[in-house]
Every structure is written in C-alpha cells, then in structure tokens.
C-alpha positions as CSV (number, residue, x, y, z in Angstrom):
1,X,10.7,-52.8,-49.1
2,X,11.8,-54.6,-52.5
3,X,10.4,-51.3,-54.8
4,X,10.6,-54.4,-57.8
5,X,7.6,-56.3,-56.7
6,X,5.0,-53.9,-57.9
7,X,7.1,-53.8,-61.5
8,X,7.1,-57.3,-61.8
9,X,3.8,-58.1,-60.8
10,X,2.4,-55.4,-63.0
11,X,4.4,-56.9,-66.1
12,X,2.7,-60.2,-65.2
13,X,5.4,-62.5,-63.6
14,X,3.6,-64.6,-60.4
15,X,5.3,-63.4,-57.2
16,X,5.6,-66.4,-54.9
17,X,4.3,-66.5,-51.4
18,X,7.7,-66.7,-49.7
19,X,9.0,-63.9,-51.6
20,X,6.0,-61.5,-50.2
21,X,6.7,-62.8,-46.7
22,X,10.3,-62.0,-46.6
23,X,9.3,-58.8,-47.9
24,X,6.4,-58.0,-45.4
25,X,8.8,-59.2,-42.5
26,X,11.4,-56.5,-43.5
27,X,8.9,-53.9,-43.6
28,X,7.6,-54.5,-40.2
29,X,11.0,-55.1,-38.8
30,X,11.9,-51.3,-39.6
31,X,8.8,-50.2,-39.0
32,X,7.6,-49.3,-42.1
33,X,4.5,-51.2,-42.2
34,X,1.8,-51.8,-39.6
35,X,-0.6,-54.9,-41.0
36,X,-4.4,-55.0,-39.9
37,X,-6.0,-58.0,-39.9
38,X,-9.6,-58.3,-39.1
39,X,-11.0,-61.4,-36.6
40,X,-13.7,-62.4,-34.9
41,X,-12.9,-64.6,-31.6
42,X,-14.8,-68.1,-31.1
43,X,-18.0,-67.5,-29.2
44,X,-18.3,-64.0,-30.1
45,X,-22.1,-64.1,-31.8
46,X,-22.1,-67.1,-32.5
47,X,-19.0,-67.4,-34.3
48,X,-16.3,-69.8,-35.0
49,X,-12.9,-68.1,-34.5
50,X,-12.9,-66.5,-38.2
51,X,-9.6,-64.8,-39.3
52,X,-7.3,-66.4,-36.2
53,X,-5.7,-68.7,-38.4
54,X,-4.8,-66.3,-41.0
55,X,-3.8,-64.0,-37.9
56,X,-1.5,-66.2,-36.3
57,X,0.0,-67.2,-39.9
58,X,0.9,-63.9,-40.6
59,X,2.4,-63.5,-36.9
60,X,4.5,-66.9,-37.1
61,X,5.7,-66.0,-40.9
62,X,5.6,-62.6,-41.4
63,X,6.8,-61.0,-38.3
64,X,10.5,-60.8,-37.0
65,X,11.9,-62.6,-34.7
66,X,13.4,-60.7,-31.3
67,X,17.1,-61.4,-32.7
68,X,16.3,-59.1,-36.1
69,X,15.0,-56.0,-33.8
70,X,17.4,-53.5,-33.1
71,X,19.7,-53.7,-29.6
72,X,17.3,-51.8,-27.2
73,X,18.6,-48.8,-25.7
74,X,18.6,-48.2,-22.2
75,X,20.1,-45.8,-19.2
76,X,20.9,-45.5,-15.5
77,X,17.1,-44.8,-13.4
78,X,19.1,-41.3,-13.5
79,X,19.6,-40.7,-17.0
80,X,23.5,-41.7,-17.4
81,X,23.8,-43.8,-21.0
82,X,24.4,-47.0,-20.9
83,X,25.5,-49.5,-24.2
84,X,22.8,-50.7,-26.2
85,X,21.6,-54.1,-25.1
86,X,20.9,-57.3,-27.9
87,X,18.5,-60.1,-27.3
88,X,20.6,-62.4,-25.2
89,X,19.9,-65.0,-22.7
90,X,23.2,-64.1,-20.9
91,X,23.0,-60.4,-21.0
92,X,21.7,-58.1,-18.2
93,X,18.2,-58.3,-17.1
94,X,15.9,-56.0,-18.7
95,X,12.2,-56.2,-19.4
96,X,8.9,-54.4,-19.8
97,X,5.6,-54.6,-18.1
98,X,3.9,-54.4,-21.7
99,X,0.4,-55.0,-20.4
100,X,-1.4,-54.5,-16.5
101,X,-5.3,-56.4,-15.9
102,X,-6.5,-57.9,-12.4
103,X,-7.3,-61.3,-12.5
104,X,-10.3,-62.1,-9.9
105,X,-8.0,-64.8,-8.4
106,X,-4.1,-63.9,-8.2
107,X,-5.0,-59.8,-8.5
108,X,-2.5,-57.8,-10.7
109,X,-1.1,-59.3,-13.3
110,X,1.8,-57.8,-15.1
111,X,2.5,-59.1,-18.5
112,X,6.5,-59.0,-19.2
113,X,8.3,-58.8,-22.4
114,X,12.3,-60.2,-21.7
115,X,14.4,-58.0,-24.0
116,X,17.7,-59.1,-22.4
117,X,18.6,-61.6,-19.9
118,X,16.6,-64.3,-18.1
119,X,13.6,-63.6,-15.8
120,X,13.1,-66.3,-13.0
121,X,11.1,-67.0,-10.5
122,X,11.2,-65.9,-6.8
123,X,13.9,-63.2,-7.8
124,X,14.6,-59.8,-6.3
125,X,14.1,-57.5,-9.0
126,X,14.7,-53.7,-9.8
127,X,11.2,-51.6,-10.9
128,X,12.1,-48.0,-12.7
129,X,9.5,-46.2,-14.3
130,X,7.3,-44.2,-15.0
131,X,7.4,-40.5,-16.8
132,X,3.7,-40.3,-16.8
133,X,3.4,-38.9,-13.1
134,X,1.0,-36.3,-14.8
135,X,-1.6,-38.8,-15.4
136,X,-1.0,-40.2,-11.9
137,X,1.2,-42.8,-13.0
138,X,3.9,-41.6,-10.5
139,X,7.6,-41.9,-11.2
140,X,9.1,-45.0,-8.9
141,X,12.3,-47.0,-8.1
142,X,11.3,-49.8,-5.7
143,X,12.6,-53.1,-5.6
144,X,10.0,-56.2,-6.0
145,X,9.6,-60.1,-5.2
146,X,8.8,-61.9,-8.8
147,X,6.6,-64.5,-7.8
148,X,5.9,-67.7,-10.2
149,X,6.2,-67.0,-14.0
150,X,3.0,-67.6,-16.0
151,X,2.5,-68.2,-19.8
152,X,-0.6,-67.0,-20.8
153,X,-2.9,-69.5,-22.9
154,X,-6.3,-68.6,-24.0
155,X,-7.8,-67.7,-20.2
156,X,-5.5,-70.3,-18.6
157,X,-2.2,-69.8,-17.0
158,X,0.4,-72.6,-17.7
159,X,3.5,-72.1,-15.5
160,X,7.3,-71.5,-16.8
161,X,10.6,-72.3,-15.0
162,X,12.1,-69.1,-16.7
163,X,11.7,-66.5,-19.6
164,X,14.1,-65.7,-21.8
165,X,15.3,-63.1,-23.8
166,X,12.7,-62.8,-26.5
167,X,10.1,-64.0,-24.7
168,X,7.0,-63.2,-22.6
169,X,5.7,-64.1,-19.3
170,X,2.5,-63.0,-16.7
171,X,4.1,-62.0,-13.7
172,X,1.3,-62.1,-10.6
173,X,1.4,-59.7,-7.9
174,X,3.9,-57.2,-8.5
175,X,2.5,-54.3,-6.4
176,X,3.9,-51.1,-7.9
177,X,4.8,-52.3,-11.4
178,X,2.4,-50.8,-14.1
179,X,2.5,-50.2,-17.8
180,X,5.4,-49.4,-19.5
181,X,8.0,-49.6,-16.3
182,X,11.4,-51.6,-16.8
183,X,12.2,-54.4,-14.8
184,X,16.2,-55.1,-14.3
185,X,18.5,-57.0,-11.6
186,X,18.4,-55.4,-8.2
187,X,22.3,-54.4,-8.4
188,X,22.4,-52.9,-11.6
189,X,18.9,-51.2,-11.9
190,X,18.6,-50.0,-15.9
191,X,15.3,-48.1,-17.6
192,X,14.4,-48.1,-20.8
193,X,13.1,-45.4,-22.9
194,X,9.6,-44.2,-22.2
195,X,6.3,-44.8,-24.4
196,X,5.9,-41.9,-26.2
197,X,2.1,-41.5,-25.3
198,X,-0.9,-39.4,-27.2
199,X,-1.9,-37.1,-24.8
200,X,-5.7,-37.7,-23.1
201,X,-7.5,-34.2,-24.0
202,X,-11.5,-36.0,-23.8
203,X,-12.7,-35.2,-20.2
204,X,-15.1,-37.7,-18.6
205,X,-16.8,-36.8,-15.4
206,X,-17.5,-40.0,-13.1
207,X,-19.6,-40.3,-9.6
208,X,-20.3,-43.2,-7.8
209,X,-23.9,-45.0,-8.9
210,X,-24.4,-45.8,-5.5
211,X,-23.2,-46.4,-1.6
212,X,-21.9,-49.5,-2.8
213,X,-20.4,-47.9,-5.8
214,X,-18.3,-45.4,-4.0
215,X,-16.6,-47.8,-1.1
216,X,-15.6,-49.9,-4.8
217,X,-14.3,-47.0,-6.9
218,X,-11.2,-45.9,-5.7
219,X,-9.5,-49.5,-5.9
220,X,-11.5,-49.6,-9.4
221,X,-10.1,-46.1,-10.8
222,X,-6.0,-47.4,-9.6
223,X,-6.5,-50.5,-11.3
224,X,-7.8,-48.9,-13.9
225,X,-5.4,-46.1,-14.3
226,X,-2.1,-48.9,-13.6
227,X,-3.0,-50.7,-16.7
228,X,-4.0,-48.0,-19.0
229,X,-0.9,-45.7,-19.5
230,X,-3.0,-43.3,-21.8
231,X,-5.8,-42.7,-19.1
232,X,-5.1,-39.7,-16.7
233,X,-6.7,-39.6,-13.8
234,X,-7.8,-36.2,-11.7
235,X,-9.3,-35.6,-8.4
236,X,-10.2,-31.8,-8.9
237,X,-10.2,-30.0,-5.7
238,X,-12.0,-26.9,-7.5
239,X,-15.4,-28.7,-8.8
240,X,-14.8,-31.8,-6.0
241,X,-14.9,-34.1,-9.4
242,X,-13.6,-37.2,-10.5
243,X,-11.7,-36.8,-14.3
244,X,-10.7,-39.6,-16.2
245,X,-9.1,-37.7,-19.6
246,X,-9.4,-40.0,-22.3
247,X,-8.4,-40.4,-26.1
248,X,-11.9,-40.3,-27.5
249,X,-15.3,-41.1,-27.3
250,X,-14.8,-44.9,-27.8
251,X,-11.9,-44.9,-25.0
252,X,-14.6,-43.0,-22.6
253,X,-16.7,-46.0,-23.5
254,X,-14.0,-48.8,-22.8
255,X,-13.4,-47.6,-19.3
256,X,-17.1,-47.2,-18.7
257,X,-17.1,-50.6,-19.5
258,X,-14.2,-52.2,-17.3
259,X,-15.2,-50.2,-14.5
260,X,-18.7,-51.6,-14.7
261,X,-17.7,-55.2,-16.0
262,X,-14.3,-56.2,-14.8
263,X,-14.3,-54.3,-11.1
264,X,-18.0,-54.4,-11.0
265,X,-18.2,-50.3,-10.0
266,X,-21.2,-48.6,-11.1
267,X,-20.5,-45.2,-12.3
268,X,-22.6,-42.4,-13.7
269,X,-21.3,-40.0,-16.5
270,X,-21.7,-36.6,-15.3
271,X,-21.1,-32.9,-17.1
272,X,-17.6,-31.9,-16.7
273,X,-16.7,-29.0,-14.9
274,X,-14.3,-26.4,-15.2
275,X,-12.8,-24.4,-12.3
276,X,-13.5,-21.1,-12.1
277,X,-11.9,-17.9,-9.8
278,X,-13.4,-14.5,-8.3
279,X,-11.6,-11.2,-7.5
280,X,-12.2,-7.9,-6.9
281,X,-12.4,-5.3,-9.5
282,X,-11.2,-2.5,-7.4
283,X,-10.7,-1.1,-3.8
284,X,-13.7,-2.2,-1.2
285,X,-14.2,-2.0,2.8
286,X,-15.6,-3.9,4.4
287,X,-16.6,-4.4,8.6
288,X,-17.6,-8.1,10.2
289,X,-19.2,-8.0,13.3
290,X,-20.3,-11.2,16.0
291,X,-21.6,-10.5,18.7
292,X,-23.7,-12.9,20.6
293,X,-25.1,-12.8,24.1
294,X,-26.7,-16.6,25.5
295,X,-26.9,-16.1,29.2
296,X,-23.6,-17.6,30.0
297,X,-20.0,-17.1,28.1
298,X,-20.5,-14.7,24.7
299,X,-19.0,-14.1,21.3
300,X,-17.5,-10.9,20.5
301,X,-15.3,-9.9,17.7
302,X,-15.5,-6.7,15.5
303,X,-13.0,-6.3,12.6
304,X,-12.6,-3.3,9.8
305,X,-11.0,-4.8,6.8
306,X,-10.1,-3.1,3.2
307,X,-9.7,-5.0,0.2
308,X,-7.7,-4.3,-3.0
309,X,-6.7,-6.0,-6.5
310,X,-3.6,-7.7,-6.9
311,X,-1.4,-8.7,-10.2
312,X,-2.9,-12.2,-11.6
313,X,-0.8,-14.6,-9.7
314,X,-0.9,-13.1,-6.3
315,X,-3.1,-15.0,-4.4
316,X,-4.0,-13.8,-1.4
317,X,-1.7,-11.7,0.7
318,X,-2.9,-10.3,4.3
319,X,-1.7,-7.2,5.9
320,X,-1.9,-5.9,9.7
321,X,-1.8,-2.1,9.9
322,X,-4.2,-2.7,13.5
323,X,-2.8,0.5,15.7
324,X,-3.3,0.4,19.5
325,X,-3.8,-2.6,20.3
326,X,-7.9,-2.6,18.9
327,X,-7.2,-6.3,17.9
328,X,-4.8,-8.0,20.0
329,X,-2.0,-9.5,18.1
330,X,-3.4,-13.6,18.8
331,X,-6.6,-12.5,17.3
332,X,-4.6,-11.0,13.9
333,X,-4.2,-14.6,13.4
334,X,-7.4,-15.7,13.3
335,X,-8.8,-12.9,11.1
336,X,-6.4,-13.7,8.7
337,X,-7.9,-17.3,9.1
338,X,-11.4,-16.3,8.5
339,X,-10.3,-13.9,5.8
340,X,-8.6,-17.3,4.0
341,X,-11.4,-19.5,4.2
342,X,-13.9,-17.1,3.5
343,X,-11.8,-16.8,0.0
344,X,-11.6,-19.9,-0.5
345,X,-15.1,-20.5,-0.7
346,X,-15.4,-17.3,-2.9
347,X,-17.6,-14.2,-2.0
348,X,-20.1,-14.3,-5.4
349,X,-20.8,-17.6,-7.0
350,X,-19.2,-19.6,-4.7
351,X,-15.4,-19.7,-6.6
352,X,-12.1,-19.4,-4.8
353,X,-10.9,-15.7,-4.4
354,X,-7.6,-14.8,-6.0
355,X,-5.3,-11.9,-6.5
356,X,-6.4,-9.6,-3.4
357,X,-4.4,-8.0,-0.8
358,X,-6.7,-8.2,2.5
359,X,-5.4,-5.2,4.9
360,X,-6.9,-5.6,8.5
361,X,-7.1,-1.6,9.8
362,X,-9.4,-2.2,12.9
363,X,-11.5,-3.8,15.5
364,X,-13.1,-4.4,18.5
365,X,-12.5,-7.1,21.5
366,X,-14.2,-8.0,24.7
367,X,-11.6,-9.4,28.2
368,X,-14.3,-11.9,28.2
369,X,-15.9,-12.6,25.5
370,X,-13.9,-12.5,22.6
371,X,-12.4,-15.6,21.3
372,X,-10.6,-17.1,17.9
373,X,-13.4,-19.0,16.3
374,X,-15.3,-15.2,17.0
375,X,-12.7,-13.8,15.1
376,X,-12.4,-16.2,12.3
377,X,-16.2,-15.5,12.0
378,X,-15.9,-12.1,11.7
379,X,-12.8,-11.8,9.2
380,X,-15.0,-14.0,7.2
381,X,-18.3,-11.4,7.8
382,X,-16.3,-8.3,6.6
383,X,-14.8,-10.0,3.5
384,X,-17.9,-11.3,2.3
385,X,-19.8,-7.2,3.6
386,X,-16.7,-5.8,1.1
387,X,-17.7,-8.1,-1.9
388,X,-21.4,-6.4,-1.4
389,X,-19.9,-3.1,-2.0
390,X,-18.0,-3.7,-5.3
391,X,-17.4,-5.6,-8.5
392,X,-16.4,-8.9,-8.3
393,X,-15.1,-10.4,-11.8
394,X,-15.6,-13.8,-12.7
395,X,-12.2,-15.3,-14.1
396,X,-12.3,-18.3,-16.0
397,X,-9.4,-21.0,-17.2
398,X,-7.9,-19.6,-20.7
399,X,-5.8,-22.6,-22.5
400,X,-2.8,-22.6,-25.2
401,X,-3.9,-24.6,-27.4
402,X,-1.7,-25.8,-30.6
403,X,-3.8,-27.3,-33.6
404,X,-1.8,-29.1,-36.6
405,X,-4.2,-29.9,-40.0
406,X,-3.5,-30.3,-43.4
407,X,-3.0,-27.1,-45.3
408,X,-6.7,-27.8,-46.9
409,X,-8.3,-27.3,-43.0
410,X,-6.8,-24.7,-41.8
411,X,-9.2,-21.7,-42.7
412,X,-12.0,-24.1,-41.3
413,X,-10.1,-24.3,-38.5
414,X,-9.5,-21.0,-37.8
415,X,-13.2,-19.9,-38.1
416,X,-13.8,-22.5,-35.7
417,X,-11.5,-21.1,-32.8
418,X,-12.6,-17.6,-33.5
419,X,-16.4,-19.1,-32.9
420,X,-14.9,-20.7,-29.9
421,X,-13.9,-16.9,-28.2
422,X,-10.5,-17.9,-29.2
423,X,-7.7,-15.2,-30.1
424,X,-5.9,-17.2,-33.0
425,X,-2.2,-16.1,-32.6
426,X,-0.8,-17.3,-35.7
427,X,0.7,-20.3,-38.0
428,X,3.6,-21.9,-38.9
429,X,4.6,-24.5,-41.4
430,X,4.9,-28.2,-40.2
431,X,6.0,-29.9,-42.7
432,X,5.1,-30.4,-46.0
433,X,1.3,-30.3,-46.2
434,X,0.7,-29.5,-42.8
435,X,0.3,-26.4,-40.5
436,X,-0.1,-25.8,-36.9
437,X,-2.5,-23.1,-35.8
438,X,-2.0,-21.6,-32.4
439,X,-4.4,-19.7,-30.4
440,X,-5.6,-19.1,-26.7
441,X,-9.4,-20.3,-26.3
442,X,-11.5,-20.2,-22.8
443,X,-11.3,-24.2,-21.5
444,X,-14.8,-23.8,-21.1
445,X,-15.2,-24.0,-25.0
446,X,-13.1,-27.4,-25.9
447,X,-14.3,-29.3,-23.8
448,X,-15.7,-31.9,-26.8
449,X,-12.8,-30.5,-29.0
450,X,-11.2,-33.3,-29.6
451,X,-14.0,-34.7,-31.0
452,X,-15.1,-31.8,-33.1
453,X,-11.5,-31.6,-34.4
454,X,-11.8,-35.4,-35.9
455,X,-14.8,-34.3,-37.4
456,X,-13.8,-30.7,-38.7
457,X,-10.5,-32.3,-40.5
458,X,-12.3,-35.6,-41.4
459,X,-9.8,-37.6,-38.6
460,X,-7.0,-35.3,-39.9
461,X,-6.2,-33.1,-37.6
462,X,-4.3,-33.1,-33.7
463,X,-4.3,-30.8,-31.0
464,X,-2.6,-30.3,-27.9
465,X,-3.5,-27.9,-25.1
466,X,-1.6,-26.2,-21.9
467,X,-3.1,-24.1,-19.5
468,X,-2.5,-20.3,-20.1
469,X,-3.8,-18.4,-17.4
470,X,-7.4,-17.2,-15.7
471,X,-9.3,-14.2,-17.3
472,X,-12.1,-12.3,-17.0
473,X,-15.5,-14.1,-18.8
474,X,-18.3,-12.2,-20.2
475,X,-20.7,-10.8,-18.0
476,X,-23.5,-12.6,-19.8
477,X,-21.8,-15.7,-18.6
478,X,-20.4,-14.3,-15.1
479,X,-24.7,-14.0,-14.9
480,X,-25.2,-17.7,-15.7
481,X,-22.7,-19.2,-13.2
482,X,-24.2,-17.1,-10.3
483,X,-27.8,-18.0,-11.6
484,X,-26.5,-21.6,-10.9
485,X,-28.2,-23.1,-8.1
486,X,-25.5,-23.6,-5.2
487,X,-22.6,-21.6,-6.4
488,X,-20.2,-24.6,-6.8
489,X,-17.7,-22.4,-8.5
490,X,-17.6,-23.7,-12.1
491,X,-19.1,-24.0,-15.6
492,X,-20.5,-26.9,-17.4
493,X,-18.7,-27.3,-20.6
C-alpha cells in the first residue's frame, strides 16, 4: 500500500520488519492482497508441521483485527436496508455459518463467525439464508436452538461460555443451518449479503457402488451438499441420474473423496448424460387396438388418433373431436392417459415427446368388456402405430453460453466453438484486455468445457452457460442414440 517501499529498498535503505507488516496488514484489510503460504501439517508423510509457524506469524501480525474491517452490511430476511453494523459485543446479533462438516459423534457442525453481538448458549436464534436454492441449497427462515458453544482446537473441542463479536465458535446440531446462512436474534431476524459464488459448470455422474452404498447416499449427498455451497446437486428425472456440478476436475476428486472417506458411501463415476426430446416432423394417424378374449371378463378398446407438430414449447395438448358417442366420454379420459404416458416414455429412442397436439377422432367400445386400463392401452398403441408412419426428430438441449478471454484467445476460442457445432453470435469488449465471446453450442458438446477452456486460455479464460432451448440434432447422431441399447433417452457427453 506504501508505493515508497519499493523506491527505498531499491536505493538500498534496509526496510525493517514492522514497517512491512503494517504494510501487508493494510493491504489485506482492503483487500488488495491475498498472501499464500505453503505448509505441510505434522504427520502428513512423515513430516513435522513445516511452515505452521511462519503461517500463524503472518496471521497473528499481519492480518487485521475484526475492529479494522469495515461495518458489515446487512438487511431485513425481505430485503428492507438496514444500518451497517460494527464489531460490537453490545450490538445486534449477527453471524455466519462460515464452514458445515459432520463430526461422527455430535453430527453437524456449523462453524460461526460473530460479526456483531454475543452468541450464547442454549439461545433461540433466527436462521436466514440461502440464495443458492438452484444448487439445492434452498432458501429458509426457521428459527433454531443453539446448543453448547465449541472452540475448535486441533481435532478437539474445548467449550466457551459465549462468543463475541470478532470471534468464532462450532455450533453442534443446528439442523437447517448450512454454509453461508446468517444467524441473528429471534425478534429481530437480519441477513447478510450473500457469497457471491463461481458457478459449478463440471458435471459428475454418481451411482451407488453397492446395496449398501445406495441406503448411505442420500444422507451422504445432503451432508455433502450443506457444507459445500459451490457444489449443486441434481436428481435428473430425464436420464434418472445423480449430478453433482462441480468447479473442476480436482473439486470432482475432493467429493469423490468425502463421500468415500468421511460418510463412508461408495460411489462409481459414471458418463454424464444429457436429456434428450422427440417430436413429430409432420401430420401422422395412427389406430390402437386391445382386444383380448380369456374365457371369463375381456379387454376391449379401439381408438383412431391423429397426430400433428406443435410450436417448441407446447408440450403436449389433447383434443376430443369423438362424434356419436364411439368412445364414451369416461373413456376420453383415459386415452388421453395412455396418449400422456406413452409420450412420456417417447415413441423412437425412448425420449419424452414434446410439441404435439394428439386429436382423438374415433373408436370402438364393448357394454362389457371395455374398461380404462383397456383404453389407456390403446391410446398408448395408436400413438406409438402413428410414430411408425412418420418422421420423428431427435431434439437435443442447445445452451447460451458466454465465454470471457483475453484479447490474445479469442480467435482460438472461436474456432473452438465453431468445432463444437456452435453458432458464435458475436463479441463485445470487457474491459481492457478482455472479451467475451457469445454463442449457442449443443450441451452435448461442453460437457468437459470447463476443463478445455483452462487449457485453451492457459487458466485464462471463464465461461458461464444457460439453457437456450431444444433443437433438432444431426441425423448421424439421431442414428447413434437409437442404436443405443435400451433407448434411455439421452447422449453420453
């Protein structure tokens, strides 16, 4: 911070140790310098603690105290301002659940920075958070029972009559606290301002190793996900997989590892998939017919059906245009519910059937013999007999993906997107040096972008992605999905 230091030590004069740490601690203070220090904790290989006492120098010296930082700022759990708040014993009770692990003996274990007020034990408190419901962190406002106040030493927990403002404390058993939420007095409930968050765009595939595994992995995948605020977590209907999105290849590996070594939960790394759709590429009829005859009560339905496109972003729409009473009205309904199941399990390669209007024109009943599971059977025979007859397109997940590099990496970057199918839309200047590339690219193709991308910019580059819409793939593709044994409706990427 004191731009004179580098002039005098390069005309010679011996800058004194004090002198650099009141420097250093101003820089970190405003933020303006982030120090690394490199350690090695006692037992790890053999050895003995090397760099901890330089580390905890440099944290006792060279860091500020809570009473330098800045009042934090903080608001009503529905957004109305509220005045800054400075590190005070006596203020208003506000704190942060800075880190979330399960211990094997007293479960969670929230670890609580005091920013204002005092934290005691055995007190009602207020739990706001979370603005990360996307990456199933979901938003809360509940109030909790603090138990007894910890202070962490080493792997033992000594216990504290309080925690002041300043401070930190281990908090056991808070049941909906996680990551990032603010903790505040019951009667006047205050949040702070969110972690701003990189965005998890690394997909990792997970199944259970075993029986055993699977009745262990859903408590394992919560605990996981409660402390790890950049981990998203996604139970995809579509491929029936389990998505943890991470930051990178050596974040896929550090919840490979918890999973397996802190909840003991066997996992196995499987090929992401993504979702796919089917519709129809024009008009089509179709007829279902079920007729069986056992000896004793039958099945009888008959049903004539026609099919047509819709707009993307129709869905599904079923019309009755039955005349005369061929189907009577209580088995329209259960056509229609063939019809929708039928589409949800897709027609071709086993993908869910979108953007088609199913228009019932005819059929045949029976006094006796007809039923609604009959019907249901045939609605789903005549949609799948009207597939037969036309083109059915194969429509995969098309993303908006924005791409910022230095100036130097954007032609790179651009080739690599085209190479990608991608339809680069443009650029625009992000500051000095830097430019963000935007384009729409299948999902199918980025799967390992964020990996690529480190590479292709040398660690340079970021990227963020949103999902665009569904399009029709390549028929040489379309080919390879229905080729895939099963049909489960998506692509490996």
């Amino acid at each position: 911070e004191d731009e004179t230091l580098m002039d005098r030590y390069l005309g010679g004069e011996e800058i004194d140790v004090d002198t650099l740490i009141d420097d250093l601690e101003r820089a970190v203070a405003r933020g303006t310098f982030h120090p690394v220090l490199a350690a090695a904790p006692a037992g790890d290989g053999g050895t003995q603690g090397l760099g901890t006492v330089e580390l905890l120098e440099l944290i006792t010296r060279g860091f500020p105290s809570p009473l330098e930082h800045e009042p934090v700022a903080v608001t009503t759990p529905d957004g109305q301002p509220r005045p800054p708040l400075a590190c005070d014993p006596d203020g208003p009770l506000v704190a942060e659940v800075v880190r979330t692990a399960a211990d094997p003996y007293v479960g969670r274990l929230s670890l609580v920075r005091v920013f204002s007020g005092t934290l005691r034990p055995d007190l009602t408190v207020h739990v706001s958070g979370h603005g990360l419901a996307d990456r199933g962190h979901e938003d809360h406002d509940v109030d909790e029972r603090v138990g007894g106040l910890t202070s962490p030493f080493g792997k033992q927990q000594r216990p504290v009559p309080y925690c002041v403002a300043g401070d930190l404390a281990c908090v056991a058993r808070l049941g909906r606290a996680e990551t990032g939420d603010t903790i505040s007095a019951r009667e006047d409930p205050l949040l702070m301002e969110p972690w701003s968050m990189p965005e998890p765009l690394l997909p990792l595939a997970v199944e259970a190793h075993g029986k055993a595994d699977e009745d262990r992995l859903s408590q394992g995948l919560a605990r996981l996900v409660a402390e790890d605020p950049t981990l998203r977590l996604e139970h995809n209907q579509d491929t029936r997989q389990v998505v943890l999105w991470c930051l990178g290849e050596a974040h896929q590996d550090v919840v490979l590892e918890r999973l397996r070594g802190r909840y003991g939960v066997r996992v196995d790394a499987v090929p992401y998939k993504v979702p796919l759709r089917e519709t129809f590429g024009g008009p089509a009829a179709g007829r279902g017919r079920h007729v069986k005859q056992s000896g004793g009560h039958g099945q009888f339905a008959v049903c004539e059906i026609e099919v047509e496109p819709l707009p993307p972003g129709s869905g599904v729409e079923f019309v009755d245009k039955v005349v005369g009473g061929a189907v009577p009205r209580p088995f329209v309904a259960s056509v229609e519910k063939g019809v929708r199941a039928q589409a949800a399990r897709g027609v071709s390669a086993g993908c869910p059937l979108v953007d088609v209007r199913v228009t019932l024109r005819d059929g045949k009943a029976h006094s006796v013999d007809s039923s609604d599971a009959a019907f249901q059977t045939a609605g789903a025979l005549a949609l799948r007999e009207a597939a037969t007859g036309a083109a059915v397109h194969l429509l995969e997940p098309v993303a908006e993906v924005r791409v910022m590099v230095p100036d130097e990496y954007v032609g790179p970057v651009m080739s690599d997107l085209s190479g990608r199918r991608g339809r680069v839309l443009g650029t625009e200047q992000a500051g000095p040096g830097r430019t963000v590339v935007r384009a729409e690219v299948p999902e199918i193709e980025i799967g390992r972008y964020a990996i690529d991308l480190r590479s292709l910019s040398h660690g340079a580059g970021r990227f963020d992605r949103a999902y665009a819409r569904h399009e029709p793939m390549p028929s040489q593709l379309a080919e390879k999905v229905r080729r895939q044994a099963g049909g489960n409706g998506s692509l490996t990427g």
